[in-house]
N, C-alpha and C positions, 0 to 999 in steps of 0.2 A: 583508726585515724581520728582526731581531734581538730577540730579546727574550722575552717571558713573555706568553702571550695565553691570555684565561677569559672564556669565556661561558656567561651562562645559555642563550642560544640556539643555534641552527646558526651554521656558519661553513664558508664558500668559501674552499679559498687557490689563486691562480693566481700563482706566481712562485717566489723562493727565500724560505725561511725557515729561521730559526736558532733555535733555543732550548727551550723549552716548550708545549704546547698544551693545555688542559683544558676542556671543553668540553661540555654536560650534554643539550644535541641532536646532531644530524649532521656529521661532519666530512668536506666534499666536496673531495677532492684533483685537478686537474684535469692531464688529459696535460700533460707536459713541466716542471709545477711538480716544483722538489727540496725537502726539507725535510729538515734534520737537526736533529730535537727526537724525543722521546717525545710520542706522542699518546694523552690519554685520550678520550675522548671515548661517549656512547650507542651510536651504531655510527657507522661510518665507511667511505666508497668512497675508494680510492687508485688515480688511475689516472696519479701522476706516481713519481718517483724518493722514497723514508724510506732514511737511516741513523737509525735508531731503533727504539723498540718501540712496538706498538701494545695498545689494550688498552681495549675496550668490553663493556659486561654485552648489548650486543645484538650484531648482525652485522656484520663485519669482509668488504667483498668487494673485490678485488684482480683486475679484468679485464687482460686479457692487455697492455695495455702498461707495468701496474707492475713496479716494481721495489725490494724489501725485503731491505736487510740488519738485520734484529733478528728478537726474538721476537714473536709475535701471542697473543694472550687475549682469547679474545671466550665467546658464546655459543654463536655460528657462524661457519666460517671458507670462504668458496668462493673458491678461489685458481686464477687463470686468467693469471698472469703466472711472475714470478719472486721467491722467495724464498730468503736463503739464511740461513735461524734456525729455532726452534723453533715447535711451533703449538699451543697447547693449545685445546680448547673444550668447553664443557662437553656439547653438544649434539654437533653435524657438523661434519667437515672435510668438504670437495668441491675435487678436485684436478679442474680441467677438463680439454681433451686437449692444451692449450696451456702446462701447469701446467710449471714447475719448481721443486721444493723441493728444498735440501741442508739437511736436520736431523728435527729427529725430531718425532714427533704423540703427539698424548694427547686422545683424545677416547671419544664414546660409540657414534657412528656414523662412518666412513669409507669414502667413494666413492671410489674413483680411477676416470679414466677412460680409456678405447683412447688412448694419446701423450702423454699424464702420464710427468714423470721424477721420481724420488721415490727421492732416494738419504739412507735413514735409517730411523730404529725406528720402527713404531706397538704403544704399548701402549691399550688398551683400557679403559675405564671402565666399569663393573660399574653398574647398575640395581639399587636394591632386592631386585627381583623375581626379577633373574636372580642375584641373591648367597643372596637365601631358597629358588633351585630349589637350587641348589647344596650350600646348608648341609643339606639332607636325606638 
């Protein structure tokens, strides 16, 4: 499919896709689908092939037979495949043991785990709390 696709609901894609995607529920990506669009979407499971970015106000997970080349933006990012872009969240990144990232993280919490490869910068996101121990 080709083209510009927007739901108020969830959405499944099991094949190739080209284009756009916006989407205000779940966007479920299944093995072996490819998609080259940018994905918005509430949060979203990717377990086929993105050239694109992704980019949900909720969780963003990525089990071990994804694969992503762009940025990720989410809330939460638990990455158990491969990525090779940027990963911002506002909350967690969780690199699983099966994780490969090449780029950099921006988040508030950061797991890596025992066989996570993780070639890039993490800087850190400051709390409130931990910015007002600081300012004293």
């Amino acid at each position: 499919m080709e083209g510009v696709l927007t739901s108020a609901g969830s959405l499944w894609i099991h094949g190739h896709v080209t284009g756009e995607i916006s989407v205000e529920g779940e966007v479920l990506v299944s093995p072996g689908s490819v998609v080259e669009a940018d994905i918005r979407a509430g949060s979203i499971s990717l377990a086929g092939r993105l050239k694109g970015s992704l980019m949900a106000p909720g969780a963003v997970s990525l089990p071990p037979e994804s694969w992503v080349e762009g940025d990720v933006h989410a809330r939460s990012v638990a990455v158990r495949g491969t990525v090779d872009g940027n990963l911002v969240a506002e909350d967690k990144v969780e690199l699983g043991p099966e994780a490969s990232l090449d780029g950099d993280i921006m988040c508030r919490t950061l797991i890596v785990a025992a066989g996570a490869v993780f070639r890039g910068r993490s800087n850190m996101i400051e709390t409130p709390r931990q910015r007002g121990k600081r300012d004293r």
